[in-house]
C-alpha positions as CSV (number, residue, x, y, z in Angstrom):
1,X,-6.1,13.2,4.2
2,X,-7.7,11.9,0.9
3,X,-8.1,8.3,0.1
4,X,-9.5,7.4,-3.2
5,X,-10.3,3.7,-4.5
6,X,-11.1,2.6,-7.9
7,X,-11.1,-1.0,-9.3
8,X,-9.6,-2.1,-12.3
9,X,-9.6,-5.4,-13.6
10,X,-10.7,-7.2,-10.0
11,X,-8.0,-5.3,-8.4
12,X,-8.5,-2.8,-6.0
13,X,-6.5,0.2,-6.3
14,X,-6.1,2.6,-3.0
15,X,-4.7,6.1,-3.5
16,X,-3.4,7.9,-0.5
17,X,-3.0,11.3,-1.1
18,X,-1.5,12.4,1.7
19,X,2.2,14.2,2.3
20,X,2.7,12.4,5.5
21,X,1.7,9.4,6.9
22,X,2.5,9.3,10.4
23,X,1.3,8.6,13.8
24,X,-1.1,10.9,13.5
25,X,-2.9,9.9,9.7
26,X,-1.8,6.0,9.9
27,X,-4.7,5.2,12.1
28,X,-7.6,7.0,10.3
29,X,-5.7,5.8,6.5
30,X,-5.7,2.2,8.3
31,X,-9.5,2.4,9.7
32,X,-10.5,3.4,5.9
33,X,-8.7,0.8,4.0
34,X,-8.8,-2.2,6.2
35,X,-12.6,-3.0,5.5
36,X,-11.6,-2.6,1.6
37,X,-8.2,-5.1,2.5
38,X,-11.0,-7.8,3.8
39,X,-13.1,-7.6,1.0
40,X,-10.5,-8.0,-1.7
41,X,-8.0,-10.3,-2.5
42,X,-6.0,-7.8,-5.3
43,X,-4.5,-4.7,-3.7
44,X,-2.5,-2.2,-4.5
45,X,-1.7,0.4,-2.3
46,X,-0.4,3.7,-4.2
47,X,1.6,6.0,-2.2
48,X,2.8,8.7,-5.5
49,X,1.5,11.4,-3.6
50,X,3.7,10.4,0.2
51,X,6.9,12.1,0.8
52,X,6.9,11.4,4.1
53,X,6.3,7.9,5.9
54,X,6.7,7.2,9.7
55,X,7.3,4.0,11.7
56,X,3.7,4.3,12.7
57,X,3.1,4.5,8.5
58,X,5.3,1.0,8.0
59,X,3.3,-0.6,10.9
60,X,-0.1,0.3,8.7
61,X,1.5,-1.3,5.6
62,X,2.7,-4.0,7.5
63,X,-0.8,-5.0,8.9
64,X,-2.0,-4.4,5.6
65,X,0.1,-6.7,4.1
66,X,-0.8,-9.3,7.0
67,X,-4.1,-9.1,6.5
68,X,-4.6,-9.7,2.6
69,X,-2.2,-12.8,2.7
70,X,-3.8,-14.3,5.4
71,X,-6.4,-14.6,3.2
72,X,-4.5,-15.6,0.1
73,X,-4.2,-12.4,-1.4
74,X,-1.6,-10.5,-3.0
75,X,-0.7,-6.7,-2.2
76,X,1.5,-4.5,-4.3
77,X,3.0,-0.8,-3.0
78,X,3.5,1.9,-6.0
79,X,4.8,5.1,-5.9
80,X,7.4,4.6,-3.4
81,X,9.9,8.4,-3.4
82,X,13.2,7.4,-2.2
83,X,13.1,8.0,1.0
84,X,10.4,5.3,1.8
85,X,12.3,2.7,-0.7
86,X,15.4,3.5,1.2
87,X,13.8,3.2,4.9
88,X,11.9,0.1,3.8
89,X,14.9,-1.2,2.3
90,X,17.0,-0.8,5.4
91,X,14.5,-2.0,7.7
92,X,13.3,-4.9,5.9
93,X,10.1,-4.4,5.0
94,X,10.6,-4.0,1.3
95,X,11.5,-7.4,1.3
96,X,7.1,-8.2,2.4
97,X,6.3,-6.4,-0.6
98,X,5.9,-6.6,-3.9
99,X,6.3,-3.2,-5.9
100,X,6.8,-0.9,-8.8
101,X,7.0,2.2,-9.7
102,X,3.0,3.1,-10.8
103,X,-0.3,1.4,-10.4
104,X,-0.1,0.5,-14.5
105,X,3.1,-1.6,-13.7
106,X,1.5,-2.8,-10.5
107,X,-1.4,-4.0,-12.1
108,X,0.2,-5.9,-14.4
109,X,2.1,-7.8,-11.3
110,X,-1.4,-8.8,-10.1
111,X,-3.1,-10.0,-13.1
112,X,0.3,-12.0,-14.9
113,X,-0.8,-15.7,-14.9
């Protein structure tokens, strides 16, 4: 499991670069990125290199996306394949998230006026 952050403009852009994220990588992805979701009000979570995402994988975005509006924030998921649009769609949670296809198009969600 890789995680890589950079920041771009005051947001903070996370990269998992994991194939799966699943009950056995959520908890380790969420322990990494949760002290970067409190200090940042601008997120976007990139998931370009996830083919696979478990219900243990929703429940991470989920608490991600619970934690930065709780604060005000705003959170955008890029790089959604198919299959995680399509569960997230059919589940609901698509409908917490903003998102877009790359972090470029994400970014530009997060710093419109």
């Amino acid at each position: 499991m890789t995680i890589n952050t950079k920041e771009v403009a005051g947001v903070s852009i996370i990269e998992i670069a994991d194939n799966n994220v699943d009950s056995r990588t959520a908890p380790k992805i969420q322990q990494e990125i949760f002290p970067l979701l409190e200090s940042n009000s601008k997120i976007i979570i990139d998931l370009s290199e996830v083919s696979y995402m478990s219900s243990a994988g929703l429940r991470m975005l989920l608490s991600s996306y619970r934690q930065v509006t709780a604060k005000n924030g705003k959170l955008v998921v890029v790089g959604l394949s198919e299959e995680i649009k399509d569960t997230m769609t059919i589940t609901g949670f698509l409908d917490f998230f903003k998102h877009s296809e790359n972090a470029a198009t994400g970014l530009a969600l997060l710093i419109e006026k």
